[in-house]
mmJSON file of the N, C-alpha and C atoms, coordinates in Angstrom:
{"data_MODEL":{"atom_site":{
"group_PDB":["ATOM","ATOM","ATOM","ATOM","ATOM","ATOM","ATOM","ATOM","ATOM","ATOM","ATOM","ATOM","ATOM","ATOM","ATOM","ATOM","ATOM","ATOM","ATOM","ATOM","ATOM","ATOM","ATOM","ATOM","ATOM","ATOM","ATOM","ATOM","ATOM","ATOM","ATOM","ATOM","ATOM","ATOM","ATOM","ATOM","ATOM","ATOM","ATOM","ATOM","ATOM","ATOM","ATOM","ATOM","ATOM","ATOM","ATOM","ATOM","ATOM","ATOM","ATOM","ATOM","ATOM","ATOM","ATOM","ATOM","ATOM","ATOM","ATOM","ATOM","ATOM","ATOM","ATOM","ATOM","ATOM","ATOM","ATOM","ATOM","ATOM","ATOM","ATOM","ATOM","ATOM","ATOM","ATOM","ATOM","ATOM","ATOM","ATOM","ATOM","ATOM","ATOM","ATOM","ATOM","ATOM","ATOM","ATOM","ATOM","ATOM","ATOM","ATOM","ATOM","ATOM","ATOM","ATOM","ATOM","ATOM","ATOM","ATOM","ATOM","ATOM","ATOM","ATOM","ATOM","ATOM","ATOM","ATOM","ATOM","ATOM","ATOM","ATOM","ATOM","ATOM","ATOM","ATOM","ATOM","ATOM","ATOM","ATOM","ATOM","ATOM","ATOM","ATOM","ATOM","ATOM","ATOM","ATOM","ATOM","ATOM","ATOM","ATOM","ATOM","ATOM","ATOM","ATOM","ATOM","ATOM","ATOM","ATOM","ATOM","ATOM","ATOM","ATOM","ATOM","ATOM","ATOM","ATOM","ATOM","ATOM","ATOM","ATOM","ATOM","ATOM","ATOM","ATOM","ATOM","ATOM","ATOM","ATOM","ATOM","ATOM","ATOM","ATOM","ATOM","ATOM","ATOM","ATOM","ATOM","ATOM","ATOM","ATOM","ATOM","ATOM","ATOM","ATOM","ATOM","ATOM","ATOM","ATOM","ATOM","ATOM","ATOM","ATOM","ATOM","ATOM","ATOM","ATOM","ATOM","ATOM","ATOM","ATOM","ATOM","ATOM","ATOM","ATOM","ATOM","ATOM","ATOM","ATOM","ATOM","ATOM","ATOM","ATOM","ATOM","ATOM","ATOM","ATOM","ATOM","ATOM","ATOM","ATOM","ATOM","ATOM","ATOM","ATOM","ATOM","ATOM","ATOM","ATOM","ATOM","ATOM","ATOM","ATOM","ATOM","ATOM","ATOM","ATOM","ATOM","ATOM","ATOM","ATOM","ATOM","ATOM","ATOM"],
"id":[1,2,3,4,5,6,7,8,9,10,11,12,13,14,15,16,17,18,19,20,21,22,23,24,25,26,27,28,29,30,31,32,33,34,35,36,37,38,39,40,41,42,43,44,45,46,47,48,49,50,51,52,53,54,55,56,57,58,59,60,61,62,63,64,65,66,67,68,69,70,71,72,73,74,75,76,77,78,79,80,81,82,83,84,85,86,87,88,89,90,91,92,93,94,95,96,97,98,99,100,101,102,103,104,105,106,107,108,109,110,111,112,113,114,115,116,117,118,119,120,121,122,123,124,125,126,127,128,129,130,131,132,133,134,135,136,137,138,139,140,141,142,143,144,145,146,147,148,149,150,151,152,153,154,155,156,157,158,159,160,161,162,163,164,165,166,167,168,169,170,171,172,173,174,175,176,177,178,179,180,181,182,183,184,185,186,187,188,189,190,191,192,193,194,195,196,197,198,199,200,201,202,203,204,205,206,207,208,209,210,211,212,213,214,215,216,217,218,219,220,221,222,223,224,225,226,227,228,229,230,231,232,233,234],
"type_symbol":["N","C","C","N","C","C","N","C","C","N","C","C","N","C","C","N","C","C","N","C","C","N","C","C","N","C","C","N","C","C","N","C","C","N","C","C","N","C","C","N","C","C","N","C","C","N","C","C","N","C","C","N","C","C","N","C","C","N","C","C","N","C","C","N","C","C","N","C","C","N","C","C","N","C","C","N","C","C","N","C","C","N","C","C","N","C","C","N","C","C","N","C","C","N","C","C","N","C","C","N","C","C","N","C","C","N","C","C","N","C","C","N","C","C","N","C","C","N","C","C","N","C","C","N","C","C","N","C","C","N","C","C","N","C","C","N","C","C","N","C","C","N","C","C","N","C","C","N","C","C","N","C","C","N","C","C","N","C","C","N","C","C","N","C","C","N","C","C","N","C","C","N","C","C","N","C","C","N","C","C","N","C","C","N","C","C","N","C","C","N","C","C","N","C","C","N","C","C","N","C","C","N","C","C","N","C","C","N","C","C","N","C","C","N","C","C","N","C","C","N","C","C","N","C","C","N","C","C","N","C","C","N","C","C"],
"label_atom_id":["N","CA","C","N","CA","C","N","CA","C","N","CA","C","N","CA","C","N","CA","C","N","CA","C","N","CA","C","N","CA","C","N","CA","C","N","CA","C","N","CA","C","N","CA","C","N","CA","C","N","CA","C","N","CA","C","N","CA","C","N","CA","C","N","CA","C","N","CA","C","N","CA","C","N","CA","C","N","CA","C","N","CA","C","N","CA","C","N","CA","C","N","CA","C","N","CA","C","N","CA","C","N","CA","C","N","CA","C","N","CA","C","N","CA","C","N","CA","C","N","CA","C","N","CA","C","N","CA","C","N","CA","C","N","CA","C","N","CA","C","N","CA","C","N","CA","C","N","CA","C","N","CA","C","N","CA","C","N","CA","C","N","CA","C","N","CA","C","N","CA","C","N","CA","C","N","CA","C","N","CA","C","N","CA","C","N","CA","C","N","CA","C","N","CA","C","N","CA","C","N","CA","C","N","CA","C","N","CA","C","N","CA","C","N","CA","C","N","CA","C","N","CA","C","N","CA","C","N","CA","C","N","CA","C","N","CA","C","N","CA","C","N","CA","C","N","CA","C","N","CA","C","N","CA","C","N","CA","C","N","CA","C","N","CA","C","N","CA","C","N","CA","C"],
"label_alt_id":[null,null,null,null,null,null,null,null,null,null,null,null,null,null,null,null,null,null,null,null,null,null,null,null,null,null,null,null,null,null,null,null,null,null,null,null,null,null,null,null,null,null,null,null,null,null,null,null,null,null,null,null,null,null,null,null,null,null,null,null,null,null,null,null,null,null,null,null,null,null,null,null,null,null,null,null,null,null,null,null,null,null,null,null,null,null,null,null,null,null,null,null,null,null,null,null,null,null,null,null,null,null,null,null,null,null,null,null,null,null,null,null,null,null,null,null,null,null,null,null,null,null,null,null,null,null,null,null,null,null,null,null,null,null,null,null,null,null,null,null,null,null,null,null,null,null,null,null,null,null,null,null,null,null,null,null,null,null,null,null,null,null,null,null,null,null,null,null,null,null,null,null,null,null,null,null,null,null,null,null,null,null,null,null,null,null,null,null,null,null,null,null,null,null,null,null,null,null,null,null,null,null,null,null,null,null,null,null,null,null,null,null,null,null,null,null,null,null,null,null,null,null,null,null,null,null,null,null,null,null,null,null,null,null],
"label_comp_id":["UNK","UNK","UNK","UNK","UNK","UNK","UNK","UNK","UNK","UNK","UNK","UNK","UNK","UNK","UNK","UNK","UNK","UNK","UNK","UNK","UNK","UNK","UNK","UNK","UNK","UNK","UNK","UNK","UNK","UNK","UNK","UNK","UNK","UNK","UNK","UNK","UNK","UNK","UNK","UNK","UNK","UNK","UNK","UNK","UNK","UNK","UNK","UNK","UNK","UNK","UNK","UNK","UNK","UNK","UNK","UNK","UNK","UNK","UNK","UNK","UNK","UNK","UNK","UNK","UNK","UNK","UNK","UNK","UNK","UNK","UNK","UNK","UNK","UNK","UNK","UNK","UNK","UNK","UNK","UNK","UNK","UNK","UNK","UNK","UNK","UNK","UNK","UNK","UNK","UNK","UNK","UNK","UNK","UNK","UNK","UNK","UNK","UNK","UNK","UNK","UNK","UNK","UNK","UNK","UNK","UNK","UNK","UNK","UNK","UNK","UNK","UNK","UNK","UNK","UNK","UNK","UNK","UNK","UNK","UNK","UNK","UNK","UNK","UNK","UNK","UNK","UNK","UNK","UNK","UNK","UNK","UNK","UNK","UNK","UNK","UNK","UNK","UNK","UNK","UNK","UNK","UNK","UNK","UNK","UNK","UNK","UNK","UNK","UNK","UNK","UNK","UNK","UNK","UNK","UNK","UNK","UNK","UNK","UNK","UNK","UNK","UNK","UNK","UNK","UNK","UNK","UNK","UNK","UNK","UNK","UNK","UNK","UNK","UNK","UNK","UNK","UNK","UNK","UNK","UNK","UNK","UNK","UNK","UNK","UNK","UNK","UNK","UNK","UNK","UNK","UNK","UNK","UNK","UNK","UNK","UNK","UNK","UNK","UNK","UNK","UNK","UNK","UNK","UNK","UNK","UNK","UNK","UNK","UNK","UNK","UNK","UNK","UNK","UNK","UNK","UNK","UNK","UNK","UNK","UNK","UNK","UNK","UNK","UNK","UNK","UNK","UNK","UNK","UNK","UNK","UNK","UNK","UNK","UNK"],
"label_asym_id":["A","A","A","A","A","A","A","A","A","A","A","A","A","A","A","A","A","A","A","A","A","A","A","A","A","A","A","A","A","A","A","A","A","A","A","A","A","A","A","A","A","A","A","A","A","A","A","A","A","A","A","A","A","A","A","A","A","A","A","A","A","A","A","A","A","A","A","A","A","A","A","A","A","A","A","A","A","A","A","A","A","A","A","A","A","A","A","A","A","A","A","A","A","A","A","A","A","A","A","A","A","A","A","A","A","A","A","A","A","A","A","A","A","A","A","A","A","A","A","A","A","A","A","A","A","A","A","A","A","A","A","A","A","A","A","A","A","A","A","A","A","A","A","A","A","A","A","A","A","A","A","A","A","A","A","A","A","A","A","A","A","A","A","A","A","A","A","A","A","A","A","A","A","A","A","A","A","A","A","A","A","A","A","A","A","A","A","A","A","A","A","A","A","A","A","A","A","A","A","A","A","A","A","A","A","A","A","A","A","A","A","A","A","A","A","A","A","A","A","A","A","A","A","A","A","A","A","A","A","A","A","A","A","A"],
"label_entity_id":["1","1","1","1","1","1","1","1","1","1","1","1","1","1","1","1","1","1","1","1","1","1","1","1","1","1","1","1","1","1","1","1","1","1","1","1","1","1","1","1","1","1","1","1","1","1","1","1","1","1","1","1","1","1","1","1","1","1","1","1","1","1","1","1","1","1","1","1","1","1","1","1","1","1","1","1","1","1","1","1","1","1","1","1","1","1","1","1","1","1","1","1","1","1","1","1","1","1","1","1","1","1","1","1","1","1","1","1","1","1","1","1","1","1","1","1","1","1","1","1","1","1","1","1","1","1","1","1","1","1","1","1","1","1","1","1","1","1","1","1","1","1","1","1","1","1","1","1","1","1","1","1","1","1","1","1","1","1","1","1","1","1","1","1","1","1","1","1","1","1","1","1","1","1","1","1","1","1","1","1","1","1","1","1","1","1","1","1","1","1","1","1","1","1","1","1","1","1","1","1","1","1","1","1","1","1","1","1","1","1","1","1","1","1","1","1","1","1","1","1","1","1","1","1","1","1","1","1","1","1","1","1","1","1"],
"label_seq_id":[1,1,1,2,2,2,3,3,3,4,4,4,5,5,5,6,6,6,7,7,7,8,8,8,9,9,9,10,10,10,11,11,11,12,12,12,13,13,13,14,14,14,15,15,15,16,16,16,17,17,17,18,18,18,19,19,19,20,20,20,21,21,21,22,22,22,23,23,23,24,24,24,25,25,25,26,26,26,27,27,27,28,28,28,29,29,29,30,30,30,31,31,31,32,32,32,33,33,33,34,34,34,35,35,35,36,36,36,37,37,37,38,38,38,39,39,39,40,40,40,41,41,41,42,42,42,43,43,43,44,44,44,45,45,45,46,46,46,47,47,47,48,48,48,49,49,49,50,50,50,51,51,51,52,52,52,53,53,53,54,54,54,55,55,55,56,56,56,57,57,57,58,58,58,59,59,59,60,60,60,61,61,61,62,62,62,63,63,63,64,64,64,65,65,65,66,66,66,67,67,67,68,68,68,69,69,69,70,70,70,71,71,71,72,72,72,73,73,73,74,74,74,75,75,75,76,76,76,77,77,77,78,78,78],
"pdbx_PDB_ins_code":[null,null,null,null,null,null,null,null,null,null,null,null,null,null,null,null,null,null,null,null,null,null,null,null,null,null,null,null,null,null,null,null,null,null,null,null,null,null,null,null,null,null,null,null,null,null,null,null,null,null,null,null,null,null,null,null,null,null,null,null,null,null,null,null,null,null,null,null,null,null,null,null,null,null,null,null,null,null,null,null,null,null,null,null,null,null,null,null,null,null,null,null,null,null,null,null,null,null,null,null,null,null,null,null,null,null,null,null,null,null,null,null,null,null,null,null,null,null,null,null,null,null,null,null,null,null,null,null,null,null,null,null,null,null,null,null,null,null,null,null,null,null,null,null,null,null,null,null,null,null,null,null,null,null,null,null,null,null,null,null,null,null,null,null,null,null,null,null,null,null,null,null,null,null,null,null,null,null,null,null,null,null,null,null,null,null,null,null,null,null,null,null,null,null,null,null,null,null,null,null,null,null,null,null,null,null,null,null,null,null,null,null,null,null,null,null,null,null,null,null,null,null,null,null,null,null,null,null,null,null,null,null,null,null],
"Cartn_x":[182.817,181.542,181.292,180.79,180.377,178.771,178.234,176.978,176.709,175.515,175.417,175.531,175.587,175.34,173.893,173.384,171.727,171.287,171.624,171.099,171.623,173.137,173.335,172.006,172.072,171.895,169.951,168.746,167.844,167.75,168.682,168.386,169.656,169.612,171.172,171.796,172.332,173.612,175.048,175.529,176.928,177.831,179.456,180.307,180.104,180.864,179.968,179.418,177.635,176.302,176.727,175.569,175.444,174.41,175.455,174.264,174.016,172.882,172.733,172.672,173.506,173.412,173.264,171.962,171.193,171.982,171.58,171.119,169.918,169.552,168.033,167.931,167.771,167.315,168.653,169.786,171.189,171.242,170.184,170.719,171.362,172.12,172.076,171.648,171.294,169.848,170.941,170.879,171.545,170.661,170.259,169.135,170.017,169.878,170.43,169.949,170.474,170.673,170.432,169.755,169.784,169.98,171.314,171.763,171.062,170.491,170.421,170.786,171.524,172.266,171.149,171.978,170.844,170.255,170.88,170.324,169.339,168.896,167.746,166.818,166.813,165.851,164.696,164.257,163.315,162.202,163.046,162.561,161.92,162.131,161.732,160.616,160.477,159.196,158.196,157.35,156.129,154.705,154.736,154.698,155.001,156.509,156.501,155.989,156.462,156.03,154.49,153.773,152.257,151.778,153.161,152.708,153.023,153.946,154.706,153.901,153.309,152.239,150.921,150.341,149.462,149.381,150.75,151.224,151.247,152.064,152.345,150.665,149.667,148.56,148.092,148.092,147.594,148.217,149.572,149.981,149.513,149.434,148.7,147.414,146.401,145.204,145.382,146.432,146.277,146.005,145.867,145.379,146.446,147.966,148.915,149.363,149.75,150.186,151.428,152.495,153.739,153.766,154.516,155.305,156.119,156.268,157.81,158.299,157.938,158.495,158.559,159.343,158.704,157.56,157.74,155.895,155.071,154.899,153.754,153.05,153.967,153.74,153.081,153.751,153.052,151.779,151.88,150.214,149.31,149.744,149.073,148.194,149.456,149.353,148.333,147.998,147.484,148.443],
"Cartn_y":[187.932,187.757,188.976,188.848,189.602,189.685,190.778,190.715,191.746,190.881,191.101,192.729,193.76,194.795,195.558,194.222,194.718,194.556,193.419,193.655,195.196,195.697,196.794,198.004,198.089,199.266,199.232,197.736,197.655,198.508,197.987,197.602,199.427,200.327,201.277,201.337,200.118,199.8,200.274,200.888,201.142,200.966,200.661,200.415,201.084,200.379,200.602,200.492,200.57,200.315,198.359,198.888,197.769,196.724,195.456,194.4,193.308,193.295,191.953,190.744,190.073,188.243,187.62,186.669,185.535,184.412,183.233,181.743,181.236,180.885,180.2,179.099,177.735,176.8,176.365,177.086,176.491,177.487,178.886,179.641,181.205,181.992,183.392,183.982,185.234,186.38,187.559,187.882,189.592,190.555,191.495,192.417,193.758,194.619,196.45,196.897,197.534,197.793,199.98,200.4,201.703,202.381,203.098,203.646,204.507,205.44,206.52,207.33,207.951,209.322,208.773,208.969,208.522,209.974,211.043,212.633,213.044,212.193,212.407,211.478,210.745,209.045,210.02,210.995,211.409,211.412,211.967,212.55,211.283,210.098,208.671,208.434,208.726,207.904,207.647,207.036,207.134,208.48,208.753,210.065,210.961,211.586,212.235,212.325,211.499,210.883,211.214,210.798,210.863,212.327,213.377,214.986,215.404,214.917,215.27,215.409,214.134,213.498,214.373,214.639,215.74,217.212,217.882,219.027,218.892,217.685,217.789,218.121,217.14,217.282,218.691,219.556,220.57,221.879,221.497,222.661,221.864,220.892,220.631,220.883,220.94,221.922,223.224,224.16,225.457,225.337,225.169,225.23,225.906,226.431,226.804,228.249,229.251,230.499,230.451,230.958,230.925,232.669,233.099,234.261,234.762,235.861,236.102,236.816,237.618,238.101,238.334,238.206,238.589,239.428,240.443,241.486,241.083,240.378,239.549,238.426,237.71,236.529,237.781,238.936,238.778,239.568,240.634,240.799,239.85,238.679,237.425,237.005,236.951,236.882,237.19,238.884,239.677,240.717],
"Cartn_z":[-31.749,-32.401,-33.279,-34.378,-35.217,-35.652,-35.384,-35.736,-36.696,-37.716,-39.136,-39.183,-39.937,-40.182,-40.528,-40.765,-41.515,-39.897,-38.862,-37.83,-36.855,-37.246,-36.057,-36.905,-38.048,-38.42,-38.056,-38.622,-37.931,-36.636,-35.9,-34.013,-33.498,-34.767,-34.431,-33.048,-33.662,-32.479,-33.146,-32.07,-32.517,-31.469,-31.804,-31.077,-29.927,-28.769,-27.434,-26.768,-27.676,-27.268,-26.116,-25.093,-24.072,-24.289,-24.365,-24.804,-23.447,-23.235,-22.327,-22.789,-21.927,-22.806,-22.208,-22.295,-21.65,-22.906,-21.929,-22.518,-22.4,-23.379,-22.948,-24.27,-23.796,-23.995,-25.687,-25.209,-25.388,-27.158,-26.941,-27.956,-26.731,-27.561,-27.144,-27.404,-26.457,-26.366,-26.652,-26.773,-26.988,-26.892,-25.714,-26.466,-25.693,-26.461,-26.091,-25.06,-24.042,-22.835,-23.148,-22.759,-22.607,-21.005,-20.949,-19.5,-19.763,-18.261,-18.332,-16.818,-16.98,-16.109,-14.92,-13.529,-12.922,-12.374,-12.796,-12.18,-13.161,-14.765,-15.232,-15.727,-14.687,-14.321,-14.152,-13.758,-13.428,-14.72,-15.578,-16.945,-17.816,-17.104,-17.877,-16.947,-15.902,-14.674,-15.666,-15.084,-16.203,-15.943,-14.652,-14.4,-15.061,-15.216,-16.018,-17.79,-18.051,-19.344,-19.834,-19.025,-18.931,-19.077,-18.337,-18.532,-19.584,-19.991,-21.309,-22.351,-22.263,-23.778,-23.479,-21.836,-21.952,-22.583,-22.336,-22.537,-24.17,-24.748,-26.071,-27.202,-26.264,-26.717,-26.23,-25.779,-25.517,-26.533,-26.666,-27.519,-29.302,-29.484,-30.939,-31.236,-29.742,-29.972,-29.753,-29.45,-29.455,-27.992,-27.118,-25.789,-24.867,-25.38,-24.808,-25.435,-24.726,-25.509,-25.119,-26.195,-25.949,-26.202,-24.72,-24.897,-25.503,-26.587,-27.342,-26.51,-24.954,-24.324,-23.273,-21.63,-20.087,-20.126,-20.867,-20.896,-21.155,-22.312,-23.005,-22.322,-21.023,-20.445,-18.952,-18.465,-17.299,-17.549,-18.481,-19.226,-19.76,-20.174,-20.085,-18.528,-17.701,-16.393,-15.462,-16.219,-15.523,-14.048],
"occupancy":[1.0,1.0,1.0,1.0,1.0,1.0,1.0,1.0,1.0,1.0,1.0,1.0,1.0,1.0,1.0,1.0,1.0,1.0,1.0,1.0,1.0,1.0,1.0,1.0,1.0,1.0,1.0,1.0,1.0,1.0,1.0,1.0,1.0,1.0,1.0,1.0,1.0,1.0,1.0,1.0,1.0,1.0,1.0,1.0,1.0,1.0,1.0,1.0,1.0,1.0,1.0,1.0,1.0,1.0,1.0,1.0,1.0,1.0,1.0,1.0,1.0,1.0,1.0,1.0,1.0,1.0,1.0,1.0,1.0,1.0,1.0,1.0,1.0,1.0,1.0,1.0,1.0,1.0,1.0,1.0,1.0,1.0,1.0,1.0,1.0,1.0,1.0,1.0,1.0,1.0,1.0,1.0,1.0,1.0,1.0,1.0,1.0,1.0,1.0,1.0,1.0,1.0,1.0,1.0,1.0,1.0,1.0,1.0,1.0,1.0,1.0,1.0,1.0,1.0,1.0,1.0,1.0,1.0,1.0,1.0,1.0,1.0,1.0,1.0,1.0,1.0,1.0,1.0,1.0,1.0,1.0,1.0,1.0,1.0,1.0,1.0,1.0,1.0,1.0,1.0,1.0,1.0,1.0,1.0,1.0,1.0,1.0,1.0,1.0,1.0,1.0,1.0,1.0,1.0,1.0,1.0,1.0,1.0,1.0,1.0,1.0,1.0,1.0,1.0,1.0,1.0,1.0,1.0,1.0,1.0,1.0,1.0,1.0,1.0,1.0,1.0,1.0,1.0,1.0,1.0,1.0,1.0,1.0,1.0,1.0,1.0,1.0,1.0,1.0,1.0,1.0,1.0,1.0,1.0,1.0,1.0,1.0,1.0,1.0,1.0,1.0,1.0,1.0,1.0,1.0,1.0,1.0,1.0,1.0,1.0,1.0,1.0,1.0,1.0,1.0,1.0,1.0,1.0,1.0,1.0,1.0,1.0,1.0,1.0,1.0,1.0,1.0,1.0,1.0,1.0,1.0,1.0,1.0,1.0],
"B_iso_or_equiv":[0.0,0.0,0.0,0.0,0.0,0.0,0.0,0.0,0.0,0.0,0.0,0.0,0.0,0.0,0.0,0.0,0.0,0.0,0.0,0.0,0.0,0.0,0.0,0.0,0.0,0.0,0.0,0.0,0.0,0.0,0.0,0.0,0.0,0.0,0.0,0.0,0.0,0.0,0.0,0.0,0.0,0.0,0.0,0.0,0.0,0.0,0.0,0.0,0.0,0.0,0.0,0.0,0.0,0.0,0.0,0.0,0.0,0.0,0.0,0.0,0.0,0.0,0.0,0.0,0.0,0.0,0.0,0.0,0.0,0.0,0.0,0.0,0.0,0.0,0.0,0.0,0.0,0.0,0.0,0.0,0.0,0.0,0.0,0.0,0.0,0.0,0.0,0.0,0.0,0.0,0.0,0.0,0.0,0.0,0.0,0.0,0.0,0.0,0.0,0.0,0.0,0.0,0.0,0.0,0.0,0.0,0.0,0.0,0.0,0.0,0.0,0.0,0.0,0.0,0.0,0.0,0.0,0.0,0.0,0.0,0.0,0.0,0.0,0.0,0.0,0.0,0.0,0.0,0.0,0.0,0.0,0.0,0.0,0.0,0.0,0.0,0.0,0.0,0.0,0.0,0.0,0.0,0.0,0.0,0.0,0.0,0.0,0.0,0.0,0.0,0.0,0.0,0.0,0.0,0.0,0.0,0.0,0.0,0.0,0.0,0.0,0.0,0.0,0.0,0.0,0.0,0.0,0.0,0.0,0.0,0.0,0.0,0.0,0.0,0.0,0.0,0.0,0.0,0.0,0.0,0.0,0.0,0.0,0.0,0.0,0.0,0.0,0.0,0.0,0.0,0.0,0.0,0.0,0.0,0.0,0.0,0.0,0.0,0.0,0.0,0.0,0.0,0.0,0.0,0.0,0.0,0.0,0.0,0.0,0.0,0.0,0.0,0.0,0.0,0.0,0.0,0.0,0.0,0.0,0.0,0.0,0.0,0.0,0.0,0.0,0.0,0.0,0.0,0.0,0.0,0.0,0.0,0.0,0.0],
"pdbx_formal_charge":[null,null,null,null,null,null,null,null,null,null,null,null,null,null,null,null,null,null,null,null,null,null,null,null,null,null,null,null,null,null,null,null,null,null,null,null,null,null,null,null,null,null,null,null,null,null,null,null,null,null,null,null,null,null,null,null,null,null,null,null,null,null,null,null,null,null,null,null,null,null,null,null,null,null,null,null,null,null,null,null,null,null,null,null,null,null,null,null,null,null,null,null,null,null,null,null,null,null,null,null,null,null,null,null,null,null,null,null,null,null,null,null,null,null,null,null,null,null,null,null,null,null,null,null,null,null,null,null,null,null,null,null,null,null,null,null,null,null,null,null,null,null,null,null,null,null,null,null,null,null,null,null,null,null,null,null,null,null,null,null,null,null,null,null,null,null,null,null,null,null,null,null,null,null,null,null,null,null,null,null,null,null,null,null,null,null,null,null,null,null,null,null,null,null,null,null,null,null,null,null,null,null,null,null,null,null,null,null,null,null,null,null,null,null,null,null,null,null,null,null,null,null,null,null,null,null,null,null,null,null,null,null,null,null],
"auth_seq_id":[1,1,1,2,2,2,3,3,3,4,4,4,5,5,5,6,6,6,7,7,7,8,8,8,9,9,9,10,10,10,11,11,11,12,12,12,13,13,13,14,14,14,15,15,15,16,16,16,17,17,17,18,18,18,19,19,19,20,20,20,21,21,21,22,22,22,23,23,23,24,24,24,25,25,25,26,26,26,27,27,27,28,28,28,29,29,29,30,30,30,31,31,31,32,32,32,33,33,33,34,34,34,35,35,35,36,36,36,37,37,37,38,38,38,39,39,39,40,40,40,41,41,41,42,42,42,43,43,43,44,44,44,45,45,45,46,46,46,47,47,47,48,48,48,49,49,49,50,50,50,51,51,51,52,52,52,53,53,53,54,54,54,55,55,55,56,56,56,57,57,57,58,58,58,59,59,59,60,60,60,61,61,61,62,62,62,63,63,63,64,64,64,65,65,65,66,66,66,67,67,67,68,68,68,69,69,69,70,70,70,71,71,71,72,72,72,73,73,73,74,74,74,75,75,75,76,76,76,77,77,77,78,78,78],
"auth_comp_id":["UNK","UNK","UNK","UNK","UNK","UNK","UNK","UNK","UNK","UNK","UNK","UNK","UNK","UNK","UNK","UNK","UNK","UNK","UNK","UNK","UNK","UNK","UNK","UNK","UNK","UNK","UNK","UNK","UNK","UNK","UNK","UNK","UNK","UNK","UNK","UNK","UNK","UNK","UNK","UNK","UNK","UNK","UNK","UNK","UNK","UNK","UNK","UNK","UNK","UNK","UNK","UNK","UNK","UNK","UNK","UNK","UNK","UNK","UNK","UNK","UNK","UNK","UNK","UNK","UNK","UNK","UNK","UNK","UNK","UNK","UNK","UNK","UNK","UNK","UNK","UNK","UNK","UNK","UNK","UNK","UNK","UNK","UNK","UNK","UNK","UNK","UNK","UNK","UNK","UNK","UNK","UNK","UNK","UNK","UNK","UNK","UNK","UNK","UNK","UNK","UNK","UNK","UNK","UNK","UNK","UNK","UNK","UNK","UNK","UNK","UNK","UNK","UNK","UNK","UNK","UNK","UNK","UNK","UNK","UNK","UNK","UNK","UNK","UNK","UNK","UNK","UNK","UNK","UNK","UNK","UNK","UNK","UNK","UNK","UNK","UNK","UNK","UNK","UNK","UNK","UNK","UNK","UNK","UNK","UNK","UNK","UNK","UNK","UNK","UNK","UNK","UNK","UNK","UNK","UNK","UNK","UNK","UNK","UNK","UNK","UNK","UNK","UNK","UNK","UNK","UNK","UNK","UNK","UNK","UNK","UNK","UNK","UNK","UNK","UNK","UNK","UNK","UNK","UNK","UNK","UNK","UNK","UNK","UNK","UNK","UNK","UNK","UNK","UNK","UNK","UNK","UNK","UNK","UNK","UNK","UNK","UNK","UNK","UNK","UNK","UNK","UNK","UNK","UNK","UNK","UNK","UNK","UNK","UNK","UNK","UNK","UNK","UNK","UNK","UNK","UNK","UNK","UNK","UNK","UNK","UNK","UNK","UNK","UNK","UNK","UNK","UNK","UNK","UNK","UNK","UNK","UNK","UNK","UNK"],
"auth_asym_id":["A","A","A","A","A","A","A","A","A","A","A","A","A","A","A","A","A","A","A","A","A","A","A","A","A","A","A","A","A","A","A","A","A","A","A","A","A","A","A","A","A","A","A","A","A","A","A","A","A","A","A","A","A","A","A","A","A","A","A","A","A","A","A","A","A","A","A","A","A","A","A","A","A","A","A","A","A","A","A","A","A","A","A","A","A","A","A","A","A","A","A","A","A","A","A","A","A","A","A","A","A","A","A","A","A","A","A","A","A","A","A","A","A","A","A","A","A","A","A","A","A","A","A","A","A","A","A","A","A","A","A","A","A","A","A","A","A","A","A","A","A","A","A","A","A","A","A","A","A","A","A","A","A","A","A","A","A","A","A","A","A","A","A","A","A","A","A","A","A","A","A","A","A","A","A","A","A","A","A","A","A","A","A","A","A","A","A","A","A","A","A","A","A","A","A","A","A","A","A","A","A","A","A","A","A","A","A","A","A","A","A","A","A","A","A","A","A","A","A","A","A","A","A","A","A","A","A","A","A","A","A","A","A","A"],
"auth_atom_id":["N","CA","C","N","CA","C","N","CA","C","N","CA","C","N","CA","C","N","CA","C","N","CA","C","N","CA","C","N","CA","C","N","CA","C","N","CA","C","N","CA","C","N","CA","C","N","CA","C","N","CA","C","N","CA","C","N","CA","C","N","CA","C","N","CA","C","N","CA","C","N","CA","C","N","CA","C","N","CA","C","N","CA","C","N","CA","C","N","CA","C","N","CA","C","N","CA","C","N","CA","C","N","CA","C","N","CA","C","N","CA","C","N","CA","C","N","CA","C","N","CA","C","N","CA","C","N","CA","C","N","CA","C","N","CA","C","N","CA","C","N","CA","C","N","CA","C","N","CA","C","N","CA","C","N","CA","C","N","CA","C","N","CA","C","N","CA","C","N","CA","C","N","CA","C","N","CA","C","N","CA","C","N","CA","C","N","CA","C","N","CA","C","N","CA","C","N","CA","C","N","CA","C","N","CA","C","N","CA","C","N","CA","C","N","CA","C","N","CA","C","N","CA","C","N","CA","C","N","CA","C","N","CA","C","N","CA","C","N","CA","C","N","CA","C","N","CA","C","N","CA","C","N","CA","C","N","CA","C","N","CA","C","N","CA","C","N","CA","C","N","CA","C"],
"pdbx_PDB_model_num":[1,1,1,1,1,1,1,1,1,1,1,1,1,1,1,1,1,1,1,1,1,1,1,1,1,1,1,1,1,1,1,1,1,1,1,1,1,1,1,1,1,1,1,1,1,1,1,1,1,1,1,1,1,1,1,1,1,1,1,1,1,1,1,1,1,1,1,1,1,1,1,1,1,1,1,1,1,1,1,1,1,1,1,1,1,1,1,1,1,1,1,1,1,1,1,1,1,1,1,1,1,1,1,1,1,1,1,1,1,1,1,1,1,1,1,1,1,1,1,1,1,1,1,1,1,1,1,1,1,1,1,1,1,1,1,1,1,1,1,1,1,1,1,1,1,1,1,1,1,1,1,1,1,1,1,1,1,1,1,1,1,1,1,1,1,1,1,1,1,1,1,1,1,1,1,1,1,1,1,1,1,1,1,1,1,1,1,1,1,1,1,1,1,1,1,1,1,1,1,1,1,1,1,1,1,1,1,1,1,1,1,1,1,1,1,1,1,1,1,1,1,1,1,1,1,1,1,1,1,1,1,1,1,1]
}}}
């Protein structure tokens, strides 16, 4: 089977990439399959995720100081 090119490059699929294939109602389904490592499943929970997007919003208001150095962070510290 060959599938169109305008569809890999849409959907960037490339050789390799994992496709699941259903039947349903006597067409084929093809849809892309994403593995992930199961030692950083963590990093997908939706938990995490949820901190991520907090944190991300916190450093776009300024609400986060980044250290240029161990001194600077534990005088931060106190």
């Amino acid at each position: 089977m060959i599938i169109p090119a305008q569809i890999l490059k849409k959907l960037d699929l490339r050789v390799g990439d994992l496709l699941q294939i259903e039947e349903k109602d006597g067409r084929i389904i093809l849809t892309p399959v994403v593995t992930i490592a199961k030692e950083q499943g963590w990093f997908y929970s939706e938990k995490w995720q949820r901190e991520e997007a907090t944190v991300e919003q916190e450093i776009k208001e300024g609400k986060l100081m980044v250290a240029n150095s161990l001194q600077e962070l534990f005088d931060d510290l106190g």
